[in-house]
N, C-alpha and C positions, 0 to 999 in steps of 0.2 A: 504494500500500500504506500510505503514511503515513497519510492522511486517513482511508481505511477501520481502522486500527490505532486512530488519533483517535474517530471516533466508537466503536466500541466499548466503547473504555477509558471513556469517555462514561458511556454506557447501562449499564454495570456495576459503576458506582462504590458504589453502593449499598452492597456486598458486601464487606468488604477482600479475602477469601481468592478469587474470582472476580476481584478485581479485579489481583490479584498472579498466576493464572495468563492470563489473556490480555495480561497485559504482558509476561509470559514467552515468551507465543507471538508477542507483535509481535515483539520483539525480533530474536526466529529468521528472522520470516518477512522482517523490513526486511535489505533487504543492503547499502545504500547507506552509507556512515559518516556523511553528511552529513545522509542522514534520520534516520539515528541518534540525531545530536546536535540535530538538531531534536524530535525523538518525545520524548526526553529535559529538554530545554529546556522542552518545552509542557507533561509532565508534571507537572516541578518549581512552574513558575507555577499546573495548574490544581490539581495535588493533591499537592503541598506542607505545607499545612495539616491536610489530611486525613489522608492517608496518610505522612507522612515515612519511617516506618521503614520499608516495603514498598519506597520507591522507592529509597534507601537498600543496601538488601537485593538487590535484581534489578537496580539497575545497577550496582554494583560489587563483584558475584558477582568476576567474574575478578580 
């Protein structure tokens, strides 16, 4: 799920608001906490730059 979560996030960067809901739905859909913190980790390095405040936003909702 991570990988398939990764490339997505991928191919829809284009978008910010695309881009903030299917990180909402990786999120849901990874159960693992360790993928978590991985999905999270890769985020921040690949779109960090990009997106800050999106990721910002959708990982530290709770």
């Amino acid at each position: 799920m991570l990988e398939l979560s990764k490339n997505i996030l991928t191919k829809v960067s284009f978008d910010r608001q695309l881009f903030q809901k299917e990180l909402e739905k990786s999120i849901k859909w990874i159960s693992k906490s360790e993928d978590l913190h991985s999905l999270k980790e890769w985020c921040m390095i690949e779109f960090g730059h990009l997106y800050p405040s999106v990721l910002k936003t959708v990982f530290y909702k709770k």
